[in-house]
C-alpha positions in Angstrom: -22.3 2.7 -23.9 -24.5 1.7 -21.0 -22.9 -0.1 -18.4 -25.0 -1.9 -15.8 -23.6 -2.6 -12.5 -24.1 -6.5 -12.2 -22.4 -6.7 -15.8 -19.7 -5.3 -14.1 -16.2 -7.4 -12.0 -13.4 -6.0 -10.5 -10.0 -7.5 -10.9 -6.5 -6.8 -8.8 -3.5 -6.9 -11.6 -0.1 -7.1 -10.5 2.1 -5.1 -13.3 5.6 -3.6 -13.6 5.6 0.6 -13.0 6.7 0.9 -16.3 3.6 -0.2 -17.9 1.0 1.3 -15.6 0.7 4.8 -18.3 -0.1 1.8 -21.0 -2.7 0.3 -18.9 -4.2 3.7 -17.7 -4.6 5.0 -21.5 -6.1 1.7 -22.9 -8.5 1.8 -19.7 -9.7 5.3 -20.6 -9.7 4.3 -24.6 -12.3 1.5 -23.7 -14.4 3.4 -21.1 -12.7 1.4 -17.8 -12.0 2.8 -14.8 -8.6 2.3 -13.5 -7.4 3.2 -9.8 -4.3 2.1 -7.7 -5.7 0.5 -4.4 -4.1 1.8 -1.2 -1.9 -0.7 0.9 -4.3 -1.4 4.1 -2.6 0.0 7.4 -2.4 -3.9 8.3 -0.7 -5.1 5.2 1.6 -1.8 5.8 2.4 -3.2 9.1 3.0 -6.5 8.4 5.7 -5.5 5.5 7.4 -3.9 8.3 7.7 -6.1 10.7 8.9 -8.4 8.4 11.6 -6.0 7.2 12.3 -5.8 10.5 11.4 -2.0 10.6 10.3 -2.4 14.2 11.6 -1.1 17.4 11.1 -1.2 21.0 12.1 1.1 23.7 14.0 -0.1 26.9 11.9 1.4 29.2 8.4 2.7 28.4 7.6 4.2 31.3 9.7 6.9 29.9 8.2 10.0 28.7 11.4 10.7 26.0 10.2 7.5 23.7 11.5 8.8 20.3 15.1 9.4 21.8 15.0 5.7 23.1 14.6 4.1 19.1 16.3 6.7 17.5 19.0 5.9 19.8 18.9 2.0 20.0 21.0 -0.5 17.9 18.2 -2.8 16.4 
């Protein structure tokens, strides 16, 4: 089968982990290409901050930065 690249689209599903293998073997039954799309450093980012996964350090003029958030009550 011949596949031209404007006859082409790309869609973004949203699917439960459990049915990922099912959509991976249909995909390579039909001739599709299915691959997982990385999370974006800034979408990354933005989950943690609003997990609130972020710290700050007292004083950052301080060389010892990693003992300042592994030591701090967030």
């Amino acid at each position: 089968m011949d596949v031209t690249l404007d006859k082409t689209e790309n869609i973004l599903l949203t699917l439960p982990k459990s049915e990922i293998g099912f959509l991976r073997s249909l995909a390579k039954k039909m001739g599709w290409t299915a691959r997982k799309q990385k999370e974006s450093s800034i979408d990354k980012s933005l989950k943690e901050a609003n997990c609130h996964m972020v710290y700050s350090v007292k004083d950052p003029e301080n060389k010892d930065i990693v003992s300042q958030i592994l030591n701090s009550d967030v």
